[in-house]
Backbone as a ProteinNet text record, in pm:
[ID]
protein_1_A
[PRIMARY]
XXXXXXXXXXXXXXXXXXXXXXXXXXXXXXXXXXXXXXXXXXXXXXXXXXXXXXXXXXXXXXXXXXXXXXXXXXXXXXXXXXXXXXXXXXXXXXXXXXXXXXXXXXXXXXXXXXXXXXXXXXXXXXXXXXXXXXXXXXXXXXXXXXXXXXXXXX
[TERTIARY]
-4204.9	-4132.8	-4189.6	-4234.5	-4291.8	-4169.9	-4233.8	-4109.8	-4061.2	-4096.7	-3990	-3947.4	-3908.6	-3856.7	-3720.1	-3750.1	-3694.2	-3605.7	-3643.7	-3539.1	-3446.6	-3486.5	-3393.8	-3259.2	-3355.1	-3238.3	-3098.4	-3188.4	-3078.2	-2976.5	-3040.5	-2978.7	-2852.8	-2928.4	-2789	-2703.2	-2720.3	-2683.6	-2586.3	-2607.9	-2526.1	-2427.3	-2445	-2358.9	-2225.9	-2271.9	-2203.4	-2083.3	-2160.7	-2128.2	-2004.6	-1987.5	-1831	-1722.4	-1693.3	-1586.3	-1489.8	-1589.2	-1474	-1438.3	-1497	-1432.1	-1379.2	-1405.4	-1310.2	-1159.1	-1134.6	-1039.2	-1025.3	-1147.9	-1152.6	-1104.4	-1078	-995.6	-914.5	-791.5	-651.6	-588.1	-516.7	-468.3	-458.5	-514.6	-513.5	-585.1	-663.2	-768	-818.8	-928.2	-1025.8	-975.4	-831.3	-769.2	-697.7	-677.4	-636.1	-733.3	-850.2	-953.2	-1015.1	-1013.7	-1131.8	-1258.5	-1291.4	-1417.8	-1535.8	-1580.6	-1662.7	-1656.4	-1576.2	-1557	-1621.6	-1532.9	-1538.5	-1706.2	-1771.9	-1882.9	-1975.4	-1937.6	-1979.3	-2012.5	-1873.7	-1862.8	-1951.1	-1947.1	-1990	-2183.5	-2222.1	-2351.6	-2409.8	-2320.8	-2290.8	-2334.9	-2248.6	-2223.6	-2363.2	-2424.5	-2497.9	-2652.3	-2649.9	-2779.6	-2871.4	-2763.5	-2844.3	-2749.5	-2812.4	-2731.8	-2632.5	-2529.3	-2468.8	-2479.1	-2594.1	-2655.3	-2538.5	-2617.7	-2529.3	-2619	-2553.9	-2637.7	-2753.8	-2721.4	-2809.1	-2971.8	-2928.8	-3059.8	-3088.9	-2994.2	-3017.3	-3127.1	-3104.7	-3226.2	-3346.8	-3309.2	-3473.7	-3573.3	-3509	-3590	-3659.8	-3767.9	-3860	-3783.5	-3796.3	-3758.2	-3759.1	-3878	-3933.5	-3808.4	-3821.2	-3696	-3556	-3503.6	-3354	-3369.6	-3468.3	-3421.3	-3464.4	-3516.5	-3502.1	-3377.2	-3280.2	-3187.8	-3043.8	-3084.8	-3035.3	-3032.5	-3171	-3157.7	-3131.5	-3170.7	-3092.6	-2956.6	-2865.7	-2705.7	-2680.2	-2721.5	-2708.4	-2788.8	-2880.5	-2903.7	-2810.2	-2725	-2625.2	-2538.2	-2470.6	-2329.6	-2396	-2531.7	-2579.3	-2549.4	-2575.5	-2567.6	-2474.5	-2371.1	-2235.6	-2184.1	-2192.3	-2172.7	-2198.1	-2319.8	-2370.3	-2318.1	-2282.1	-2197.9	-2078.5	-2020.6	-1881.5	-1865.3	-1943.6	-1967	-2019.8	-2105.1	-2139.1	-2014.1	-1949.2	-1857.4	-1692.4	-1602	-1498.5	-1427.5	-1451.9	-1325	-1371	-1459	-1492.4	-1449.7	-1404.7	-1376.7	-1239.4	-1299.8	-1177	-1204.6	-1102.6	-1145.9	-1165.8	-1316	-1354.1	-1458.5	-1495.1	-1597.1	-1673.6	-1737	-1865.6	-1795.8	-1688.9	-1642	-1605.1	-1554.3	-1544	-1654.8	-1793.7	-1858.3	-1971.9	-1920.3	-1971.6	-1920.3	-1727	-1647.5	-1663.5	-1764.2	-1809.4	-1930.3	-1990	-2108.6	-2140.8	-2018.3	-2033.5	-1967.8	-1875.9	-1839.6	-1921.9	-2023.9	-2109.6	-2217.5	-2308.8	-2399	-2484.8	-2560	-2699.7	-2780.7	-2906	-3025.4	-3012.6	-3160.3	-3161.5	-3141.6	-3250.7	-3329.3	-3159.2	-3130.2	-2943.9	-2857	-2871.8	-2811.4	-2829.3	-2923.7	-3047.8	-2978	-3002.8	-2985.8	-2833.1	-2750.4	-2592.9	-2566.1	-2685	-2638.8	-2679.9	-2825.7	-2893.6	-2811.8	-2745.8	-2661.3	-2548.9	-2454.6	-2307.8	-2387.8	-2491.1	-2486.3	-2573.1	-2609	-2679.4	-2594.7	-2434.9	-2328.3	-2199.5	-2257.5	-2144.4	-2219.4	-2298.1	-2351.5	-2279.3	-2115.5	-2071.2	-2017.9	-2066.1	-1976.1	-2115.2	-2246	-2368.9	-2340.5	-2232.6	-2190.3	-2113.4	-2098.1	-2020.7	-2101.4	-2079.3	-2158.5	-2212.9	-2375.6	-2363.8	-2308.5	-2228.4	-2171.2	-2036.8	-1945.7	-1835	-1872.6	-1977.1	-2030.1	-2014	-2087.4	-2057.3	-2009.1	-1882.7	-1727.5	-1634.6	-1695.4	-1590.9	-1630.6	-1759.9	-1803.4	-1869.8	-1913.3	-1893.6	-1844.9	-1799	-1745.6	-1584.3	-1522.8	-1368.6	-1360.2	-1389.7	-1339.6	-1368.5	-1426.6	-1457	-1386	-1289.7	-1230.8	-1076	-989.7	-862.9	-811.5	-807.9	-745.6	-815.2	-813.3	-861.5	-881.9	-995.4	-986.9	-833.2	-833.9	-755.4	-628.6	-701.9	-557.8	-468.4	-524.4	-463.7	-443.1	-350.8	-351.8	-427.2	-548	-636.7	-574.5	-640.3	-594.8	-660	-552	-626.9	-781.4
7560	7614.6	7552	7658.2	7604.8	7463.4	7386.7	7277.5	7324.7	7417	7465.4	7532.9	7672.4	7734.7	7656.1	7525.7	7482.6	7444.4	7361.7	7287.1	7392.5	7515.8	7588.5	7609.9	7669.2	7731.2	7582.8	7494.8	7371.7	7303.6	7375.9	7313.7	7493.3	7604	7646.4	7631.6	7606.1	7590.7	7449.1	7389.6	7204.1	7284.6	7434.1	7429.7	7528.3	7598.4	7691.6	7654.7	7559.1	7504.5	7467.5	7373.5	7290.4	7395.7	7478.3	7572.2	7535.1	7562.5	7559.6	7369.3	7285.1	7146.4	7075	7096.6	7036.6	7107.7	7219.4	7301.6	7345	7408.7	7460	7636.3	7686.1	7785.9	7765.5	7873.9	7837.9	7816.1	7726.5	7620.7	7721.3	7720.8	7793.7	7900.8	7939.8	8066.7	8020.7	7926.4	7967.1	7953.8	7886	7870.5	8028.1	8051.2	8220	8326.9	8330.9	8412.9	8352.5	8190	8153.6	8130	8014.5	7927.8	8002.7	8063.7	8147.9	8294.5	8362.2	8481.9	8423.8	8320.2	8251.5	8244.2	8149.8	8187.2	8276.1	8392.9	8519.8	8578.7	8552	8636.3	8527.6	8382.2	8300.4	8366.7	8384.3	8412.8	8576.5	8637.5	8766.4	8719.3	8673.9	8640.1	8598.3	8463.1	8371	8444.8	8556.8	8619.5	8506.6	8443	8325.3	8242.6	8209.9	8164.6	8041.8	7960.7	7842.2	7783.1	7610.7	7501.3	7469.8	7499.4	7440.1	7355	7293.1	7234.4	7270.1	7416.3	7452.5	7489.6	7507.1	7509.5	7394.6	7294.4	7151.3	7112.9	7114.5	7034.1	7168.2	7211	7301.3	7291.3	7204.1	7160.2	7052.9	7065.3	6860.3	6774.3	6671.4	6576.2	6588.8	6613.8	6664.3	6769.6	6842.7	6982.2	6929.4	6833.6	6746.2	6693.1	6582.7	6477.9	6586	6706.1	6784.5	6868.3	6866.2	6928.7	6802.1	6709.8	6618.2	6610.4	6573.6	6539.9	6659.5	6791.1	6885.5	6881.9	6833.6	6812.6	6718.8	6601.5	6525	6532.4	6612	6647	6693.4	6845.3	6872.6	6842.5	6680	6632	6538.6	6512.9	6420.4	6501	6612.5	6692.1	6724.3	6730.9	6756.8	6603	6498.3	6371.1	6330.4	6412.2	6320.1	6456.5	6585.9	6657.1	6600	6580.8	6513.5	6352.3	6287.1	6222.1	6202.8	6340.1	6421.4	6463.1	6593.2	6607.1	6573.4	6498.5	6463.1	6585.2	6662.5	6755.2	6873.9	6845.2	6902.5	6854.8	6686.1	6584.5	6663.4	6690.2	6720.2	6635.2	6633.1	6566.7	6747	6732	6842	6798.3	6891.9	6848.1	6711.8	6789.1	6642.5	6543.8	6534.1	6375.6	6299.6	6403.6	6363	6241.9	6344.7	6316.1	6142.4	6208.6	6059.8	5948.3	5970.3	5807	5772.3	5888.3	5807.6	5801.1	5837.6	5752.6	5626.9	5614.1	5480.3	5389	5438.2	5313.6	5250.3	5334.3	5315.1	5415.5	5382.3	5431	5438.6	5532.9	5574	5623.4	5612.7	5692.5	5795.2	5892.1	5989.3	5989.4	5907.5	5869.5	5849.1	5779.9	5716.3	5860.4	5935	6074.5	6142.7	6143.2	6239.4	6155.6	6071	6018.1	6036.2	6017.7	6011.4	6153	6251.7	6409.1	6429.5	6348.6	6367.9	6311.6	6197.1	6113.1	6183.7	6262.7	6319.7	6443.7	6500.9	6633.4	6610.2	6504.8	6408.8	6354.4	6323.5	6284.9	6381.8	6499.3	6602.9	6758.3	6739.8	6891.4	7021.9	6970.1	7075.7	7145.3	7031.4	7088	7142.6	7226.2	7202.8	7351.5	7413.3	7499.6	7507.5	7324.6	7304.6	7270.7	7328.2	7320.8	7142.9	7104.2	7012.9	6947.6	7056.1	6991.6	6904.7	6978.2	6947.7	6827	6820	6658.9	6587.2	6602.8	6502.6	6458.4	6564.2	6543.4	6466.4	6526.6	6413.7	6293.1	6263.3	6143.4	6048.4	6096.1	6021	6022.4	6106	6151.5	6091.5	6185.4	6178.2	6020.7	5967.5	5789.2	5716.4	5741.1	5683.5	5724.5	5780.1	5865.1	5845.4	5807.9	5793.7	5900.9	6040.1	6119.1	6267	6326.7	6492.6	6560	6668.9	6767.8	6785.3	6789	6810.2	6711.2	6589.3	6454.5	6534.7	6632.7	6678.4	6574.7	6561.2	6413.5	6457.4	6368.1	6351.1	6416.3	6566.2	6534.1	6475	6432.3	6324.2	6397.5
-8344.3	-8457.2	-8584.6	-8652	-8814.3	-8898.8	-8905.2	-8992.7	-9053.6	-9176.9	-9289.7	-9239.9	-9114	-9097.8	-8998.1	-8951.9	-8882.8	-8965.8	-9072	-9170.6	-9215	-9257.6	-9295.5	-9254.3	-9098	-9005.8	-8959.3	-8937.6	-8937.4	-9056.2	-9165.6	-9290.3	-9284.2	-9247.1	-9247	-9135.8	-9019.8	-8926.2	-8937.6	-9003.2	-9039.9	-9139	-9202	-9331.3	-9218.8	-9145.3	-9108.6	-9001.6	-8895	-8752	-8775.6	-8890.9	-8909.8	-8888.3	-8900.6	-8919.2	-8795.6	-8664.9	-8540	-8550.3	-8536	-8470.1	-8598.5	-8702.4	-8786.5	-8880.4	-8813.6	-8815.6	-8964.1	-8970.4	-9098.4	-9073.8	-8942.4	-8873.9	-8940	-8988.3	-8965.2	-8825	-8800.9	-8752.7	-8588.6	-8455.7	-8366.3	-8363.5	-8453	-8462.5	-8338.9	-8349.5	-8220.5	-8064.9	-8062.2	-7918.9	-7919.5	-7956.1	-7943	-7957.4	-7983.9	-8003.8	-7890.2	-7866.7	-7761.6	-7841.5	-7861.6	-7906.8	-7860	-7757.9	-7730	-7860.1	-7828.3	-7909.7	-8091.1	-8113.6	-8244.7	-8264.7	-8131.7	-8190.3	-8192.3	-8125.2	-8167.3	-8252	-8328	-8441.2	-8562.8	-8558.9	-8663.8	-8644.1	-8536.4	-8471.1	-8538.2	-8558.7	-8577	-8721	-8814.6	-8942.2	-9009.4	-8913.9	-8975.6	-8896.8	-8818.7	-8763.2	-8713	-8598.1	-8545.6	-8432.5	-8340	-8236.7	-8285.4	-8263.5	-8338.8	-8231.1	-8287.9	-8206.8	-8165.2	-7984.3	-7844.7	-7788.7	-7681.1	-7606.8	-7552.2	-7506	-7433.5	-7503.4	-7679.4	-7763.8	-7779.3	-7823.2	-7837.3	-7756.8	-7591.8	-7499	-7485.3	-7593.1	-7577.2	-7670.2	-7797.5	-7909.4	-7893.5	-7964.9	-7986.3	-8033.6	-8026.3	-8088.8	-8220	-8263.2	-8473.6	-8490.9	-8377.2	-8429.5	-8494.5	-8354.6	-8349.1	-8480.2	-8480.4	-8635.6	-8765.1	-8774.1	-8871	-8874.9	-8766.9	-8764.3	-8855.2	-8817.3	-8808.7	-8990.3	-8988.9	-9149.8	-9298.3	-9183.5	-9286.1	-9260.5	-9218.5	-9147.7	-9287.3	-9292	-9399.7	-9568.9	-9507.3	-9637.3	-9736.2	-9659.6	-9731.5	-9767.5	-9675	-9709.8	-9840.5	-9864.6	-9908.3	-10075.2	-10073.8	-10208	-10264.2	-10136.4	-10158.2	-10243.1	-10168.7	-10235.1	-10352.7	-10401.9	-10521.6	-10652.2	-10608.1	-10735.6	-10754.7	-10615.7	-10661.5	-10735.4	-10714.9	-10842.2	-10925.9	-10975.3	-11070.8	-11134.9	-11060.6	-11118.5	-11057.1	-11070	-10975.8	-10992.7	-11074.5	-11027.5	-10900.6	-10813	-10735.8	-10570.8	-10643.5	-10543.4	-10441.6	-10287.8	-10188.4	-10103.6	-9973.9	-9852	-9745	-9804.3	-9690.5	-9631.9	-9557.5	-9399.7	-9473.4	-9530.2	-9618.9	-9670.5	-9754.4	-9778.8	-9631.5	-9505.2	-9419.3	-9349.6	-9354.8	-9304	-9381.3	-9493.2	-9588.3	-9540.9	-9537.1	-9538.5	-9379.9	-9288.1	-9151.4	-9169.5	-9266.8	-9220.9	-9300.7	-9426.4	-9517.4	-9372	-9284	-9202.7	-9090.9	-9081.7	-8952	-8981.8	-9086	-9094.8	-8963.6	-8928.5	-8817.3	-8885	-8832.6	-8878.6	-8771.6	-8848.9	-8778.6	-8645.3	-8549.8	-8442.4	-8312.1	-8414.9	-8344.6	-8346.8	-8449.9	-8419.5	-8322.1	-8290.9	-8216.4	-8077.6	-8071.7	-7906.3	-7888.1	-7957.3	-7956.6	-7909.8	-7988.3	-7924.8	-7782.8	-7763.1	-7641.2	-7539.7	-7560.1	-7436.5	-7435.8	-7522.9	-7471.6	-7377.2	-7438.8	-7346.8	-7220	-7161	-7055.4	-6977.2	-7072.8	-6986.7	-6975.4	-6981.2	-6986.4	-6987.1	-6870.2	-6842.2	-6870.2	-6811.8	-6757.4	-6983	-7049.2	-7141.7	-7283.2	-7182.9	-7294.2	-7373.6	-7373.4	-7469.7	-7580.6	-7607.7	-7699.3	-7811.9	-7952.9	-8023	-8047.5	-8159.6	-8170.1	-8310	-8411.4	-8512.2	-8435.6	-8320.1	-8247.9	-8169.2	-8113.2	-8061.1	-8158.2	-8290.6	-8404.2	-8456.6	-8481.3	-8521.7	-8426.9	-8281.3	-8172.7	-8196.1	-8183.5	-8109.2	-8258	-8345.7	-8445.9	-8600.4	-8660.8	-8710.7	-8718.5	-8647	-8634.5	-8572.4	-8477	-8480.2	-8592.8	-8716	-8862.5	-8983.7	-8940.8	-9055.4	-9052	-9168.1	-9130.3	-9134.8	-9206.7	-9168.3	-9152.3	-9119.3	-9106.8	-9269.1	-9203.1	-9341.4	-9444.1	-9536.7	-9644	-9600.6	-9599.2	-9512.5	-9413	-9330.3	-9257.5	-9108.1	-9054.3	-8915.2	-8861.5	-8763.9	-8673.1	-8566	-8456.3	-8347.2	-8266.2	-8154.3	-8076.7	-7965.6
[MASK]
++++++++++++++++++++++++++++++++++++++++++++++++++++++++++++++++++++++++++++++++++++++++++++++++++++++++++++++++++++++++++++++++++++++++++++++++++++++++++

């Protein structure tokens, strides 16, 4: 896969993915539609499959940490308008994703393996997207409360 075309598709793919695991749904959309259907239609929307596992272990390594660093690229842009401009300041996906990675910063390389080891230790679950790995597994344990201070579920 050409790099820039890769970066792209991952930089939209990091912008789009959040919707289902950080319940940017209204509240039961995708358990009543079914997370499958959901990403149908997001797939439908974004004219592109939404990174699962099963694309995940089909990419290079160069692919992953470009997926990776267009993921943060964007929370990275998102970060620096809002203190550009504060009145833009919310607790959405990206401040989310900032106040976990100010608590436990990783590099790319540590991203990349954190995705490679959940879906290495959880075959049965390689259809779950990998923004929802990120949000479970590092993400959401760094964060005191949910999108829009909404409570953490467990």
């Amino acid at each position: 896969m050409e790099k820039r075309g890769a970066l792209k598709i991952c930089i939209l793919a990091a912008v789009v993915c959040w919707l289902i695991p950080c319940g940017v749904l209204p509240s039961g959309a995708a358990e009543s539609r079914g997370e499958a259907a959901v990403h149908k239609e997001l797939e439908k929307e974004i004219g592109m499959p939404v990174l699962n596992g099963d694309l995940w272990e089909k990419m290079t390594h160069d692919d992953k940490v470009a997926f990776v660093w267009g993921f943060f690229t964007v929370v990275s842009i998102e970060d620096y308008l809002v203190d550009k401009y504060p009145q833009l300041k919310t607790e959405n996906f990206a401040a989310k994703v900032t106040e976990a990675s100010r608590k436990k910063p990783k590099t790319a390389n540590e991203v990349v393996a954190l995705i490679d080891g959940y879906y290495q230790a959880n075959p049965d679950e390689i259809e779950k997207p990998v923004v929802a790995v990120l949000w479970d597994d590092m993400i959401k344990p760094n964060i005191a409360t949910g999108i829009a201070g909404r409570p953490l579920k467990p």
